[in-house]
N, C-alpha and C positions, 0 to 999 in steps of 0.2 A: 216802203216809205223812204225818203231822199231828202236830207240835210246837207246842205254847205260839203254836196261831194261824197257824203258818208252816208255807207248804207246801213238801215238801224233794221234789226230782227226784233218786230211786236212779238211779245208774248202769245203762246198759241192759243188763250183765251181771248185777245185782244180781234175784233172784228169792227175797222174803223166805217159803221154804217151810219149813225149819226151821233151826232156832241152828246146829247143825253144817255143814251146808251154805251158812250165812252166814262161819261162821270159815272155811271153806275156802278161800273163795272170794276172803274179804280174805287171807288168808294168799297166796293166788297172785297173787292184784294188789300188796303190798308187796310180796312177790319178784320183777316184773318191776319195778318204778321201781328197787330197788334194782338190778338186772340194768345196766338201761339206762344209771343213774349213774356206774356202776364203766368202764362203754363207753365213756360219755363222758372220762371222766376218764383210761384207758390211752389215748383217740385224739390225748387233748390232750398226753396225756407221749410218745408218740410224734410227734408234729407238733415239741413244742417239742425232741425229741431228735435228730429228721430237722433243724430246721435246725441245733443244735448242730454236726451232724456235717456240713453242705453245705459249708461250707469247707475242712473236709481233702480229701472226694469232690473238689473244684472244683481243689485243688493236688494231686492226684492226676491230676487229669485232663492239667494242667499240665506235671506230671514226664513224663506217658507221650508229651506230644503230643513235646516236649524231647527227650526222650531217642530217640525213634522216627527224629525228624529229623538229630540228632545221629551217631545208630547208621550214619546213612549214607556216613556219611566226606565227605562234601560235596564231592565230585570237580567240582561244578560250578563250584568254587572256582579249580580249578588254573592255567588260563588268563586270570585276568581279576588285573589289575595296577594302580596309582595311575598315570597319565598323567604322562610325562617332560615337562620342559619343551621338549625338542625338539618335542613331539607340539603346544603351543599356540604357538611361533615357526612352525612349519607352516601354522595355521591362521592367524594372521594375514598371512601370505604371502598366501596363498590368496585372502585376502580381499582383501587390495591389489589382484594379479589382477582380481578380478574385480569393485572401483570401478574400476579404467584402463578394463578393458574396457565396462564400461555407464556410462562418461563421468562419474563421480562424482567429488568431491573428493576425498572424506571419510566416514568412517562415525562419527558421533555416538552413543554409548551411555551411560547410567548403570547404578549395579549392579544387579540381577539373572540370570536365567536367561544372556543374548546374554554378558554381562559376564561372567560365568564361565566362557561358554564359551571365550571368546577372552583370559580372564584369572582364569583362576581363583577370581573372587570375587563369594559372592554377596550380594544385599542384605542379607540378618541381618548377613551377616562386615563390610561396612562400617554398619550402622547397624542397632546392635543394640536400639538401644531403640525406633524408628519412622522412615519414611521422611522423611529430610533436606530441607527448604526452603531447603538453601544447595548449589548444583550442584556434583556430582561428576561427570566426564564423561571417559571414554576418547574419545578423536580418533584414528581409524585413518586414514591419509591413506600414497593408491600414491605409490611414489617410484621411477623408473626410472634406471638407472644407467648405465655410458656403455655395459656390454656388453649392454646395451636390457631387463634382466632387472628384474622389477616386486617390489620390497619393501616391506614397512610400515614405515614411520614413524609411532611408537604415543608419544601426548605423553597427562598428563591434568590438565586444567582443575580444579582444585582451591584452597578456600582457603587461604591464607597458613599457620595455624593450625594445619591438618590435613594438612601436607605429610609433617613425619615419621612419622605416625602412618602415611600412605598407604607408604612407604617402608618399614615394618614390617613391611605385609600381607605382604609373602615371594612379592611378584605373581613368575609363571613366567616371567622375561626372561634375558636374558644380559648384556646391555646395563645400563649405567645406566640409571635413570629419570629422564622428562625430564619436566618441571612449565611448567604454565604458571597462576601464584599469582593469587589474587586478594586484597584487603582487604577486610572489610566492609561499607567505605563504597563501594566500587568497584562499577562495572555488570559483570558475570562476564564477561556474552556481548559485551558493547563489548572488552573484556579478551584474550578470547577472537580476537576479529576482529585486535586491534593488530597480537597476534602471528604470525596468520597473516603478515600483507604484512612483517614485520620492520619496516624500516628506511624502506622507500619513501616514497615524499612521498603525500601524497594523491589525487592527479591523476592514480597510478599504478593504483587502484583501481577500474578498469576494469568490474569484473567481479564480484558475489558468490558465493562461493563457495559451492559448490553439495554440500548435502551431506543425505547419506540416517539417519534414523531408525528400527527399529522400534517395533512396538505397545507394546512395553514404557516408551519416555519418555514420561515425564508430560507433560500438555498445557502448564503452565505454563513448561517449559525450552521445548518447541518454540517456543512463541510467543515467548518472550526471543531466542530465537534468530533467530525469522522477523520479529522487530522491529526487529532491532538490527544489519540486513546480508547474514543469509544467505539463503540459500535450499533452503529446504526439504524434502524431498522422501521420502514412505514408504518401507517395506522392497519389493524386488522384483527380479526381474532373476538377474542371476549371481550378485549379493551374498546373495539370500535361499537359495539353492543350495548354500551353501557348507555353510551347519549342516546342510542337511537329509541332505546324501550324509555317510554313516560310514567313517570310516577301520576298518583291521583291527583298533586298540586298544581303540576304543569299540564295537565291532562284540562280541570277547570280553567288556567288560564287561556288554552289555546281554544276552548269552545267560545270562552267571553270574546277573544278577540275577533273569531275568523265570524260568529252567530253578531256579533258588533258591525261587522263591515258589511253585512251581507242586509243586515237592515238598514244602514247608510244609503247601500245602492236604492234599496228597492224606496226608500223615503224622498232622496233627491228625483227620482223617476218621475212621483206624483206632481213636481213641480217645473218641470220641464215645459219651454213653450216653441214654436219653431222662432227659429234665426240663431240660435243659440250655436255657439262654436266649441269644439272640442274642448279646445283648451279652458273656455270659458266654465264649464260639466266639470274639469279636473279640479282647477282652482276652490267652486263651492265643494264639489265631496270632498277631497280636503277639509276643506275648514269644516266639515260639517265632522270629521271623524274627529277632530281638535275639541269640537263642543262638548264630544264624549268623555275626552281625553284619552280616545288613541290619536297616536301620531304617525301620521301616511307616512311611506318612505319609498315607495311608487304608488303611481296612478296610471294607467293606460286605457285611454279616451277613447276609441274610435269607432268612426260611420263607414258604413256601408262597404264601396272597395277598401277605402283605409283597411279594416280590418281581416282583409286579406292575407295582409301581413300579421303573423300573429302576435309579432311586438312591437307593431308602428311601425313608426318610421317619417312618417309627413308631419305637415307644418304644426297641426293641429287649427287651422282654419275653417276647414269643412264646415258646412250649418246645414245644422237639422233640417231637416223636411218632414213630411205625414209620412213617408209609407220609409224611413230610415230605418234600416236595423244599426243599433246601440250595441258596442261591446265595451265593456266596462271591466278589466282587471287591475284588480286595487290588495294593497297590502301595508297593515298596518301594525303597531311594537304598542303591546300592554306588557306593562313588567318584564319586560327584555325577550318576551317572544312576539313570533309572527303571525298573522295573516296572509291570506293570499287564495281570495276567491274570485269567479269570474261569471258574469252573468251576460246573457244577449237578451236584448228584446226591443220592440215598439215604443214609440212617445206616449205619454196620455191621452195626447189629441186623437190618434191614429182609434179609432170606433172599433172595438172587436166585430168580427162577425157574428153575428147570433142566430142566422134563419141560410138556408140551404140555397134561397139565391142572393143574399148579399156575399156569399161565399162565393158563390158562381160568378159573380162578377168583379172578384179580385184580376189583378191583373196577373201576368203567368210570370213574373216577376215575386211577387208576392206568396204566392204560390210554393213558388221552388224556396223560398225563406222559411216560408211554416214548416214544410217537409224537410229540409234540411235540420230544422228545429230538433224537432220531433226524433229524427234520426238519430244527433249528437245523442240526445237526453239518454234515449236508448242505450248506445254506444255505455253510455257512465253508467246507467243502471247494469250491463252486461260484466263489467270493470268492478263493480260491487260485489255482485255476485259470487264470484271468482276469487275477494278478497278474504283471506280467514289467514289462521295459521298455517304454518307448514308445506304452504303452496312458494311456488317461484317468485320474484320479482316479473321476472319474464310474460310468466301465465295472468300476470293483469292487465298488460302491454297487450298482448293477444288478442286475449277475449272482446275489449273495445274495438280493438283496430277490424277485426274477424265480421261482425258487422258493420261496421262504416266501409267494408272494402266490396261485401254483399251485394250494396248499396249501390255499387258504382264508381263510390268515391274515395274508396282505398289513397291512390295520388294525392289525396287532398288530403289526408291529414298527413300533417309534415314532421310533427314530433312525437317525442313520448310520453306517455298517458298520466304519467306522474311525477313526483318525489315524496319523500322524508319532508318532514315539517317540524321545526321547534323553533330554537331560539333563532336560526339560521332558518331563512324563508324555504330556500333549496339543501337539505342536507339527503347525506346517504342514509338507507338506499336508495337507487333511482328504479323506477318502473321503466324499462324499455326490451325489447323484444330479446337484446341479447344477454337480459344479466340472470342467467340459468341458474348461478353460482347460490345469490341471494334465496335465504329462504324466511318466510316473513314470521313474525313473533309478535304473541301476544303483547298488545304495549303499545304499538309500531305507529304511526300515526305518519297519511300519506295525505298528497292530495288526488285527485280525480281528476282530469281536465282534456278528457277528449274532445277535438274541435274539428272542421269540416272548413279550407280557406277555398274559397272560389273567385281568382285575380281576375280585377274588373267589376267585380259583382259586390259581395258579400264574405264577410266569416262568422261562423257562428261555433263557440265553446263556452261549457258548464262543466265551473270547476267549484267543488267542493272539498272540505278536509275530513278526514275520515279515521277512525278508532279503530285498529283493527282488532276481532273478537277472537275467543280459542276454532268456536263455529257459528255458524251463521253470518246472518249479514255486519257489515263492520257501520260502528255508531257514527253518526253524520254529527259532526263538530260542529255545521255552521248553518246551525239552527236547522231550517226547513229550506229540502232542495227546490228546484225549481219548478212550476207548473204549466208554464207557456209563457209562450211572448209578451203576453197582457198581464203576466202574474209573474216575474222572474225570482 
């Protein structure tokens, strides 16, 4: 067709046979643009009404995870109590004890983790705004009496300044508190030493005194220290032993909390719906452990390849789907101890198998997830096993890894099978292949967390905390282990 010179290209449905069958035909191409408009335009008033509404869905989801957890009566509650002050005069006993016995002065600490444990206070509670450049320091120093019985004498090196404020904290003693002040212009740790020898002449000073550290003091107190008279020496021995064995108080609190978290997961689970995003999963179980009144202090959210990586690392955007494997490691602080359990499994929505061909017709995706499953659980039941007294740290590190590697998938588990658990989420000892040295004690309380990562795909670990016994199996802290993907 030929306009005023210009050549026009008809549509390739256009066939100019006659005027009627031209109106027709325009008549049916302006009803589809119109069509398609109007398409557009509901998908957009839908999209913009789908997110109006994601936030009540999102506190919905909220209320259910809440209330689910709540509905339980929280019997895991019953047994676990704030720690008496008799319970941290014990423990500084203890510790006396056992510097007499591995020939130490003294045990030197500043606040955190070691500090609360043997005083109730941790770094934020004395320096709330960032860590202090002017020394705060408990001195646990054995003192034997005439009926030859080993007690602490618990003094703390503090400035001038911040004496009553330390006198405030409401530390767990029975006794007066006993200072040893400094001034500004003063050297702490020269300060520190006077009062050791009291009175004596100089001449009397035979000897420095010899006093132990953990990892926890920063290197510039050590070296003030190791400059100025004493002598030195890391954590190790009976004194590192002290924290690691549980009494029966801390032993109740660490079942409330870790058998607390582990029915969090498995409650937010039941209310889960797809489109949900990682982070969105983190935020309620949070608040859902708050309801209890434990307080999270991580959460690690991830799907599918996400958890590949055994500690994240992405945005946390990812959204649920049916056939997602869920990894959930969460950890949370009742009365100054941790948690720190880890579950893999299925959405609600995702229909277990029940009959030998709806099985048959998973996909081989799905497939390798169950068996991987299956595997892990294995893997931590083997890790169990193997857990009693007087065995290696090493030897539990083994036995898990010893089948997962059977398996095929040795490569794929990346780390070690455990740690120590108390106040401190990660303490010594550690379960890993090379710590031959450690040898484990009644008391001892690890976690389990054999895992299986497979980049691109899937991860899947089950981690539990664990009692270790004199024989037999060692008592599962955190409530009831896992049963499948449909039951974590």
């Amino acid at each position: 067709m030929e306009e005023k010179g210009q050549l026009l290209i008809a549509p390739v449905w256009y066939q100019p046979r006659s005027s009627s069958s031209s109106r027709l035909r325009r008549c049916l191409f302006t009803a589809i643009i119109f069509a398609s408009t109007c398409f557009l335009l509901i998908s957009r008033y839908l999209d913009i009404t789908q997110s109006k509404l994601s936030p009540n869905r999102l506190a919905e989801f909220q209320k259910c995870s809440i209330n689910n957890f709540l509905s339980t009566g929280l019997p895991f509650l019953d047994n676990a109590a704030p720690l008496p002050i008799s319970e941290f005069v014990q423990r500084r006993n203890n510790l006396a004890v056992a510097l007499h016995a591995d020939k130490i002065d003294a045990f030197i600490v500043e606040p955190g983790y070691t500090f609360q444990y043997y005083a109730n206070i941790s770094q934020p509670d004395w320096e709330v705004w960032e860590p202090e450049e002017r020394p705060f320091l408990m001195v646990v120093q054995p003192e034997v009496g005439e009926d030859g019985q080993v007690k602490a004498r618990t003094r703390f090196l503090c400035p001038t300044f911040e004496v009553e404020r330390a006198r405030l904290l409401g530390m767990p003693f029975v006794d007066e508190l006993e200072f040893v002040s400094w001034e500004e212009h003063w050297n702490p740790y020269e300060t520190l030493l006077d009062s050791w020898y009291g009175a004596e002449k100089e001449d009397a000073r035979t000897r420095a005194p010899k006093i132990m550290v953990d990892d926890e003091m920063r290197d510039f107190i050590q070296r003030g220290l190791g400059e100025n008279g004493f002598e030195v020496v890391g954590l190790g021995g009976e004194v590192e032993r002290v924290k690691q064995t549980k009494t029966v108080r801390e032993v109740e609190i660490l079942r409330a909390v870790n058998t607390g978290t582990v029915e969090a997961v498995r409650e937010i689970r039941k209310c889960m719906y797809p489109g949900l995003t990682e982070n969105e999963v983190m935020e309620v179980l949070d608040n859902t452990l708050r309801a209890a009144g434990l307080e999270p202090f991580f959460d690690i959210v991830l799907f599918d390849e996400n958890a590949s990586n055994p500690h994240g690392g992405t945005n946390g955007s990812k959204v649920l789907e049916t056939e997602t494997f869920v990894l959930i490691d969460v950890g949370a602080h009742l009365y100054g101890y941790s948690s720190d359990i880890c579950r893999t499994f299925f959405p609600p929505f995702n229909p277990k198998p029940t009959t030998e061909a709806e099985f048959s017709s998973l996909s081989s995706l799905v497939k390798e997830k169950l068996s991987v499953w299956d595997l892990v659980l294995d893997a931590q039941s083997a890790s169990m096993v193997a857990m009693h007294a007087n065995v290696t740290a090493a030897s539990i590190d083994i036995a898990a890894r010893t089948v997962i590697s059977n398996a095929g998938y040795g490569d794929a588990f990346t780390h070690r099978v455990g740690h120590g658990i108390g106040i401190k989420a990660h303490e010594s000892p550690y379960m890993n292949k090379g710590n031959t040295e450690t040898l484990l004690v009644k008391g001892m309380t690890f976690t389990s967390e054999p895992g299986v990562y497979l980049v691109d795909k899937f991860g899947v670990r089950h981690e539990d905390v664990l009692l270790v016994g004199k024989e037999g199996l060692p008592e599962v802290l955190s409530g009831t282990r896992a049963v499948g993907p449909w039951d974590p």
